[in-house]
C-alpha positions as a printed NumPy array, in Angstrom:
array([[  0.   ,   0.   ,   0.   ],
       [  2.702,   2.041,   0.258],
       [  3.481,   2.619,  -3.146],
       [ -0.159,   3.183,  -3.88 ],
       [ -0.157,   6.076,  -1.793],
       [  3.695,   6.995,  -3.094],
       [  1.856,   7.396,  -6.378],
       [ -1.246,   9.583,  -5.628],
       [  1.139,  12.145,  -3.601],
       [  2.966,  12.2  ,  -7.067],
       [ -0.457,  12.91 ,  -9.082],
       [ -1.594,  15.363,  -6.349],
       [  2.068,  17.319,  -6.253],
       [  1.362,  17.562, -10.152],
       [ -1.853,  18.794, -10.187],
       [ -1.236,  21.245,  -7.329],
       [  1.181,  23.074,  -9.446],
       [ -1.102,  23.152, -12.491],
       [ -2.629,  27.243, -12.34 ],
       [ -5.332,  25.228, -15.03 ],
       [ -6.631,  23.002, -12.248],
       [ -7.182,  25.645,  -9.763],
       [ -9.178,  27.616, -11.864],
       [-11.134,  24.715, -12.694],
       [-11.233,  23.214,  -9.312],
       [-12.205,  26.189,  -6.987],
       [-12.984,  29.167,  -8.885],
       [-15.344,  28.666, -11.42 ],
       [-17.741,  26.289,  -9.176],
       [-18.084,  29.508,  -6.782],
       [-18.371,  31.675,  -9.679],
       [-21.256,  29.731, -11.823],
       [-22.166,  28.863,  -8.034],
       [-22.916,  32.888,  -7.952],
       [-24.309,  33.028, -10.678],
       [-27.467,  29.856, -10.782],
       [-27.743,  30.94 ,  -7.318],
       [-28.925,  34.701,  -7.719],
       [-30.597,  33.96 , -10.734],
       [-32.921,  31.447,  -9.094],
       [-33.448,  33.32 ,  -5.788],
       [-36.663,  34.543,  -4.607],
       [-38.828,  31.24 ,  -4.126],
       [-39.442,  29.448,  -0.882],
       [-37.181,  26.343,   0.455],
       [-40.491,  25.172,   2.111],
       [-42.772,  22.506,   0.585],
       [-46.138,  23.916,  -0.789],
       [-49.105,  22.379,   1.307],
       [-53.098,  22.838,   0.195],
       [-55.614,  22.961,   2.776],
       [-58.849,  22.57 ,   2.585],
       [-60.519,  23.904,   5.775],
       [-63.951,  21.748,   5.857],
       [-64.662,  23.203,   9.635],
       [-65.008,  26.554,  10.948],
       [-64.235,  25.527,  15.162],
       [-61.314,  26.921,  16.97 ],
       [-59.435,  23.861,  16.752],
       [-59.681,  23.737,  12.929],
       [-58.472,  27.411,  12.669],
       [-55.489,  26.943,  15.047],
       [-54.185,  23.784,  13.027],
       [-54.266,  26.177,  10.189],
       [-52.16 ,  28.629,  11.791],
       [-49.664,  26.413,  12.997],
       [-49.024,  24.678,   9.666],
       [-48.641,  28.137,   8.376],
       [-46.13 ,  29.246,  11.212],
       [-44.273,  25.883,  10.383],
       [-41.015,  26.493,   8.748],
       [-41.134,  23.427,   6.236],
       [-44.678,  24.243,   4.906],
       [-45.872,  26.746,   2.822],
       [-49.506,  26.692,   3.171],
       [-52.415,  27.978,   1.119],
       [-55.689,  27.797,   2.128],
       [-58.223,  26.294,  -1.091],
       [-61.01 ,  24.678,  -2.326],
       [-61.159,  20.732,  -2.541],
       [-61.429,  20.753,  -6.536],
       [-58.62 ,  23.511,  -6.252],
       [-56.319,  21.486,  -3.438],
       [-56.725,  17.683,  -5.684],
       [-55.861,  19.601,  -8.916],
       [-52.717,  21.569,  -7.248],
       [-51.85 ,  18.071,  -6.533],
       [-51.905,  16.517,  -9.351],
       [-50.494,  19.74 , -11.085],
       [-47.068,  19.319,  -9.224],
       [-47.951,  22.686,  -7.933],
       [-48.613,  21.14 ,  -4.438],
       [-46.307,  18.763,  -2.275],
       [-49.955,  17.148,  -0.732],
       [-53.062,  18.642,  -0.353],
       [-54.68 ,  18.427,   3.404],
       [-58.3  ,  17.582,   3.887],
       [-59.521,  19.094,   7.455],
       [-63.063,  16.894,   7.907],
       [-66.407,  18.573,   8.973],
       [-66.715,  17.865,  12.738],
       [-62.844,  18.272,  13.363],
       [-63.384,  20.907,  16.013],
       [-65.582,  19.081,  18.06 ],
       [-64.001,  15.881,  18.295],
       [-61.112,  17.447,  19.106],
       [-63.03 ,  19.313,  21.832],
       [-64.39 ,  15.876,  23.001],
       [-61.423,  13.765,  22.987],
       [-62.216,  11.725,  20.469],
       [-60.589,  10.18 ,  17.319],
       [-60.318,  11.974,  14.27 ],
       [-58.593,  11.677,  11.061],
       [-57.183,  13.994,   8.716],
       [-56.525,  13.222,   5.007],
       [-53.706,  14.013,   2.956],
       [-53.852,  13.427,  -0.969],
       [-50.493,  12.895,  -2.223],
       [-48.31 ,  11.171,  -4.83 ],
       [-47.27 ,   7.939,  -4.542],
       [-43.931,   7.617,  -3.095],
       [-43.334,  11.185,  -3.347],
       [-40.426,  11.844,  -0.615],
       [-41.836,  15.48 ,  -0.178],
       [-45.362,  13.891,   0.478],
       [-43.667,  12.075,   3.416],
       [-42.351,  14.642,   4.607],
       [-45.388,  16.532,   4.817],
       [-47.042,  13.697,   6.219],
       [-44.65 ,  13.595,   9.099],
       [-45.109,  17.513,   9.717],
       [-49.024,  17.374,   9.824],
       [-48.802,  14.524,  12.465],
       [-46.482,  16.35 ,  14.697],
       [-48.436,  19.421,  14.331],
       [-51.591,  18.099,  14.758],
       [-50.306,  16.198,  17.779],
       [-49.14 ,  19.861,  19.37 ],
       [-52.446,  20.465,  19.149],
       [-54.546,  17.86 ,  20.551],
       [-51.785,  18.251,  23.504],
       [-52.095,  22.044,  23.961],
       [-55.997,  20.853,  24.049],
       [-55.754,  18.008,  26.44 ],
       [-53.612,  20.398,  28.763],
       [-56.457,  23.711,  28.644],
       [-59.205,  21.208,  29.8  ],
       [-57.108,  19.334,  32.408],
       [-56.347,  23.109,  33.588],
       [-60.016,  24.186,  33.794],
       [-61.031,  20.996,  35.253],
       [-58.623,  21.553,  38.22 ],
       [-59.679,  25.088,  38.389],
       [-62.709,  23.84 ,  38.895],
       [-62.14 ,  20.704,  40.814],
       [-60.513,  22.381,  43.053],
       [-62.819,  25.593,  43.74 ],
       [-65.554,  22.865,  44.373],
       [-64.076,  21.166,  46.949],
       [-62.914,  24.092,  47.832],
       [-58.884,  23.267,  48.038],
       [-56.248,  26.221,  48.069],
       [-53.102,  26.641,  47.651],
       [-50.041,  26.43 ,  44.764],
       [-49.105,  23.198,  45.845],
       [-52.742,  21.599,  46.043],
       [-52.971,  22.814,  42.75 ],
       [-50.056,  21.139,  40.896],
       [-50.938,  17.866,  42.417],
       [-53.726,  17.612,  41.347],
       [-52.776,  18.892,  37.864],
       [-50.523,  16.068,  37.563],
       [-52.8  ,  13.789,  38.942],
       [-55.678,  14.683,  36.277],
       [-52.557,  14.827,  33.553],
       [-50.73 ,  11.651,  33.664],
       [-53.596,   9.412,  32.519],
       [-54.719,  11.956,  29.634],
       [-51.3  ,  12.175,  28.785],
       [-50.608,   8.496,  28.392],
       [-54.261,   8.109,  26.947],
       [-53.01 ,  10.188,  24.096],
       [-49.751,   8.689,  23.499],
       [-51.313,   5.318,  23.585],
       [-54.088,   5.904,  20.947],
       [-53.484,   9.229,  19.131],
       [-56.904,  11.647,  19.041],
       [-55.608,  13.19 ,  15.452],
       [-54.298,  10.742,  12.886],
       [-53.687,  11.301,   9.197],
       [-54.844,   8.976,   6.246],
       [-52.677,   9.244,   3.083],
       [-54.747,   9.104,   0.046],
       [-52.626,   8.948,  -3.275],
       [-53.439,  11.265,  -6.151],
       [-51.77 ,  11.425,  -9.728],
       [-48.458,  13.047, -10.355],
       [-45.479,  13.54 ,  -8.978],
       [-45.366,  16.849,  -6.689],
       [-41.817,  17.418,  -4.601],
       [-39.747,  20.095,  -3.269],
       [-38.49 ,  22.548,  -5.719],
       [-35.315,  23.988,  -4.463],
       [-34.561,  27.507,  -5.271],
       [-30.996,  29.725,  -5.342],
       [-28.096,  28.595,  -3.425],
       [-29.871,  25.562,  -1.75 ],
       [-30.119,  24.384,  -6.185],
       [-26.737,  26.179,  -7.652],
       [-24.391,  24.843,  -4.395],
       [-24.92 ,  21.313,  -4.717],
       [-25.338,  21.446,  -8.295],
       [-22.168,  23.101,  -9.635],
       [-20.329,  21.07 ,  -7.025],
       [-21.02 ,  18.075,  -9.208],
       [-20.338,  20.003, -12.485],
       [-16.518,  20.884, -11.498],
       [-15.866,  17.472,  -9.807],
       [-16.393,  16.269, -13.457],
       [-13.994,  19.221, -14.85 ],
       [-11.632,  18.118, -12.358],
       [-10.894,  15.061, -13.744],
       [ -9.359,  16.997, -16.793],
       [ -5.69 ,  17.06 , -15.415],
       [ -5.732,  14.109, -13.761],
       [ -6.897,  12.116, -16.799],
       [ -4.836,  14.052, -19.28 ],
       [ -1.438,  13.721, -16.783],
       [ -1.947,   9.51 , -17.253],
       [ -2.313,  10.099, -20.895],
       [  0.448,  11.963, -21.474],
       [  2.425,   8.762, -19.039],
       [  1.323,   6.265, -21.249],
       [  2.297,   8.265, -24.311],
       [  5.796,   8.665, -22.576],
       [  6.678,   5.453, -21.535],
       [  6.254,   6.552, -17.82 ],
       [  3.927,   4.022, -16.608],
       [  6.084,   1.506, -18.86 ],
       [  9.307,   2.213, -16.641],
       [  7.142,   2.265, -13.282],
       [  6.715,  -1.431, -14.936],
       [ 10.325,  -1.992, -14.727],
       [ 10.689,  -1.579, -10.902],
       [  9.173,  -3.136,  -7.912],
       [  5.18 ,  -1.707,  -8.694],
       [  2.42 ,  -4.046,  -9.686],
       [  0.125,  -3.908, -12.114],
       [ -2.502,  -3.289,  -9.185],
       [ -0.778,  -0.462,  -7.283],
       [ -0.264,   0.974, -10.674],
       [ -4.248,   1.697, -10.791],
       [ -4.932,   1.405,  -7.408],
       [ -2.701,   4.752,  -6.951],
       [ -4.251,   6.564,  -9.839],
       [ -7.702,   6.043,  -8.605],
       [ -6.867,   7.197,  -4.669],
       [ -5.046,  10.185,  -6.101],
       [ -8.517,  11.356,  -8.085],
       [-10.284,  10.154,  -5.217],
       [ -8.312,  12.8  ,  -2.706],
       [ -8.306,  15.277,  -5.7  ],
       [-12.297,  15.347,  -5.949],
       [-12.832,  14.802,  -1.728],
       [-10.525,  17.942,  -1.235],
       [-12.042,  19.982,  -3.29 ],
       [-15.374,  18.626,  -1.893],
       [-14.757,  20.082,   1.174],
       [-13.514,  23.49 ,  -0.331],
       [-16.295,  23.759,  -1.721],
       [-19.113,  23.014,   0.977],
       [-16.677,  25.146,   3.232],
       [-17.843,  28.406,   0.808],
       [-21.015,  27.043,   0.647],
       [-21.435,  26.82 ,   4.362],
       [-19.875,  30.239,   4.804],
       [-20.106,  32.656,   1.896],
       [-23.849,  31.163,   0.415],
       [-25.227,  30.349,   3.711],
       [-25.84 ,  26.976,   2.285],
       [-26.326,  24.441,   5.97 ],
       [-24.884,  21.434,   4.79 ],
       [-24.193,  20.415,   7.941],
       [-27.172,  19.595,   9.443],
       [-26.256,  15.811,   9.541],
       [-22.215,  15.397,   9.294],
       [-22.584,  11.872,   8.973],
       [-24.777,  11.586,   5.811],
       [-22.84 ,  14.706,   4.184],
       [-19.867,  12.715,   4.841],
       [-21.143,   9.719,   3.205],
       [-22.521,  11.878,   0.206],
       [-19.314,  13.292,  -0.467],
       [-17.407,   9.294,  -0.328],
       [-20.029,   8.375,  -3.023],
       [-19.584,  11.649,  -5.015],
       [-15.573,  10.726,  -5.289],
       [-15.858,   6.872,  -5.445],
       [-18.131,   7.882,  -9.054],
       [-15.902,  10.886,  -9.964],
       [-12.462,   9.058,  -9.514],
       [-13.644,   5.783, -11.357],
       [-14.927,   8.187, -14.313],
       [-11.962,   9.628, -14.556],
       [-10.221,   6.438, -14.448],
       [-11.878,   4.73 , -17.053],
       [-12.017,   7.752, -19.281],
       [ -8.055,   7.779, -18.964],
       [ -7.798,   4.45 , -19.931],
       [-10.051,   4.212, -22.766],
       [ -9.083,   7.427, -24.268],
       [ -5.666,   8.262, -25.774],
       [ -5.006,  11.902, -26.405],
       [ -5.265,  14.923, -24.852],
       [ -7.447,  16.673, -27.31 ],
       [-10.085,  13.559, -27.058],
       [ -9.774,  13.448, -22.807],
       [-10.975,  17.386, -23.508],
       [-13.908,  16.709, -25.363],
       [-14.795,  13.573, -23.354],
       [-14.715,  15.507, -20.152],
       [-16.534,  18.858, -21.389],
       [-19.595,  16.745, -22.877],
       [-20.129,  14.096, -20.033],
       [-19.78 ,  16.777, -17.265],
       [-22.221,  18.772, -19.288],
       [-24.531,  16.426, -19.742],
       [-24.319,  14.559, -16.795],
       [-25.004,  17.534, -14.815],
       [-28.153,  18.306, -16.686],
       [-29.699,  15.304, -16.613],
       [-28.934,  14.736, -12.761],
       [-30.638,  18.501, -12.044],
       [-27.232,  20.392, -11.4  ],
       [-28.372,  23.591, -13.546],
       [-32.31 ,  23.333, -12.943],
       [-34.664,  21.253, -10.604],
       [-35.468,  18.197, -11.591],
       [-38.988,  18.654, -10.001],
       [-40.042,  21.117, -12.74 ],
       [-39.112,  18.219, -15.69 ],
       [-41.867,  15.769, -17.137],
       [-41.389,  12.775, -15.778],
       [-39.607,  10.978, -18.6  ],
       [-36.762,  13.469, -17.712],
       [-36.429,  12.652, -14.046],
       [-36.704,   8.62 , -14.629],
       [-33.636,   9.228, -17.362],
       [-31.87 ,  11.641, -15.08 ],
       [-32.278,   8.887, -11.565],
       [-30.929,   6.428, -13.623],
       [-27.31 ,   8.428, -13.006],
       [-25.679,   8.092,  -9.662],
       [-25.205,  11.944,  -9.561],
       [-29.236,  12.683,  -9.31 ],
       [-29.212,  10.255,  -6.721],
       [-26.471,  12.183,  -4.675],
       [-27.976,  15.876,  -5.668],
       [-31.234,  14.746,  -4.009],
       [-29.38 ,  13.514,  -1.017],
       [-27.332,  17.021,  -0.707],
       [-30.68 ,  18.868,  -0.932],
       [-32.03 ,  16.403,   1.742],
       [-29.867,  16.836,   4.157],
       [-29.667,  20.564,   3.128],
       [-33.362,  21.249,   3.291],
       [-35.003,  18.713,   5.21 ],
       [-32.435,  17.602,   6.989],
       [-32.015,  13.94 ,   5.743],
       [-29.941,  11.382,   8.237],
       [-27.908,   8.174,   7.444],
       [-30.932,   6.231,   6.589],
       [-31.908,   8.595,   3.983],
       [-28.999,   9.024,   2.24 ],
       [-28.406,   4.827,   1.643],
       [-29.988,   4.473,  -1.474],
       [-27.711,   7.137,  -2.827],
       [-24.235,   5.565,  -1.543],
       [-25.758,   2.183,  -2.881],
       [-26.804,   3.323,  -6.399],
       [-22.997,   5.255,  -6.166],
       [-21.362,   2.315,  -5.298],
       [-22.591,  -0.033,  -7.683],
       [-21.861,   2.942, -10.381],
       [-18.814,   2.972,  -9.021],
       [-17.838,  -0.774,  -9.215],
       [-18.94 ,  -1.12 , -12.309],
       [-16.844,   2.051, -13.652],
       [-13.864,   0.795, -11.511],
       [-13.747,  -3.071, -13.226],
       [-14.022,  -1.626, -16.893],
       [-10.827,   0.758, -16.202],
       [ -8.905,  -2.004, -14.777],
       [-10.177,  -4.132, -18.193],
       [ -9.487,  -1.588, -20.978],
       [ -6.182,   0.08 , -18.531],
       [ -2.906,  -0.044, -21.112],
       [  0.496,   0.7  , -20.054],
       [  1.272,   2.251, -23.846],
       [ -0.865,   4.219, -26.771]])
């Protein structure tokens, strides 16, 4: 191993002394990252939420308001014909169905259940789901705990008790059971009902250029390191490495680690001017950034590998490098939201392990995704990545 990592200090030294790779690698992705990220400010980071308001009680009125005070929904108070075609539309993330009756149930303690029309398997629709349910269970809590307070109020001014600390005993008293009465069967639920296109998060200014010109330039970077094991095979160089004590293996194992360190690095340069100069939070969840950004170089490196073994000039590791970074970024959503495509679009563009990673950055970003949301993006990146990484080592020649 020591040679492999005697060879990708040798690629990095070169490339850290190429002025081309700098400008490639660092200022251009915060330039174009200026640039897609003023020209798509102005729209909301929170998912758009319909509600249709089919009771006119208290209760019903202070749901509303809390969804709207909620800082991952942007609500909009409709019609139902309005709320199922917003839906449908992609205009609308889900569209919430408050029942007649709501209020009084509430009121009375009992059950009630709220419907939400989505899309199915829409991740934003989830999402909404889970924000409804804890809002709606605020609720029925701040409920439960105004009528355990007047009953004690009263309770206590019949039997005529005084006193702070009579009080709070019997507050507690009256509380526990209601409390774990309410944990144990929930008074608000919410019933997903699925509707008939795909609605989802459309993310807006630095939240969409950040993430996406990061995967642009980790493509451009690739250039030098691709061209630099041309121009060795051309030369002889990898020949001669031949003629000492390096195998085959380390040969390639040490190109791939030094693009892998290239693309990491300038991962982290990055998301460090995202985090600080675009006010970008990527680090809601270090863990599943981390994780993102492994994937992001395990496909970059073993891209760049193959495309350095396949090709055999300068001029054609150029051209190879310009249109897949091009393309692959368009088709994964770097320049524009994938949300806003026809569907066609986004099942082309999710077949690429770099839409899989983009939604994961704007998950953890935006709705602050974990670990467990981020796995099926390492796993579509590693398979990518194994497959990329055993046709490199099959078409890899030590000479032209």
């Amino acid at each position: 191993m020591k040679r492999v990592w005697t060879l990708a200090a040798k690629d990095l030294l070169e490339t850290r002394r190429d002025r081309l790779a700098l400008l490639f690698t660092v200022v251009m992705p915060l330039a174009f990252t200026s640039f897609f990220g003023l020209m798509f400010a102005g729209g909301s980071d929170r998912l758009p939420l319909a509600v249709v308001r089919g009771d006119a009680g208290a209760p019903a009125r202070q749901l509303v308001t809390m969804l709207q005070r909620s800082g991952v929904l942007k609500v909009t108070v409709t019609e139902a014909d309005a709320a199922e075609k917003s839906v449908d539309d992609g205009r609308s993330a889900a569209a919430l169905l408050i029942p007649a009756g709501f209020s009084a149930e509430v009121a009375a303690g009992r059950p009630v259940q709220l419907t939400l029309v989505s899309t199915a398997g829409s991740s934003a629709a989830q999402t909404v789901q889970t924000e409804v349910s804890a809002v709606a269970g605020r609720l029925v809590a701040g409920e439960r705990a105004a009528q355990t307070a007047v009953a004690v109020a009263g309770s206590a001014g019949a039997t005529g008790q005084g006193g702070e600390q009579a009080l709070e005993d019997a507050s507690l008293l009256m509380a526990r059971p209601l409390a774990a009465e309410a944990l144990a069967h929930p008074v608000a639920t919410v019933k997903v009902v699925e509707a008939g296109a795909a609605a989802g998060q459309v993310p807006n200014g630095f939240v969409l250029s950040s993430p996406g010109m990061l995967i642009n330039f980790i493509m451009f970077s690739l250039l030098t390191a691709g061209t630099a094991l041309i121009v060795e095979r051309r030369n002889f160089t990898l020949l001669r490495l031949m003629t000492t004590r390096v195998r085959r293996w380390e040969l390639i194992a040490g190109k791939a680690v030094g693009m892998f360190i290239l693309t990491f690095a300038q991962q982290i340069i990055l998301i460090g001017a995202g985090q600080l100069l675009f006010a970008v939070d990527y680090l809601r969840d270090p863990a599943a950034l981390l994780l993102l950004m492994v994937a992001t170089s395990l496909v970059a490196s073993t891209l760049g590998l193959l495309l350095a073994a396949v090709l055999t000039s300068e001029q054609a590791m150029v051209a190879a490098t310009v249109i897949l970074s091009m393309s692959v970024s368009a088709l994964s959503g770097a320049w524009f939201p994938l949300e806003v495509a026809g569907p066609g679009f986004r099942f082309v563009g999710h077949l690429l392990p770099t839409a899989w990673i983009l939604d994961g950055l704007r998950g953890v970003i935006v709705r602050g995704f974990g670990v467990a949301e981020v796995l099926p993006a390492l796993g579509v990146a590693l398979a990518w990545s194994a497959a990329l990484f055993a046709l490199a080592v099959w078409r890899f020649r030590l000479t032209s």
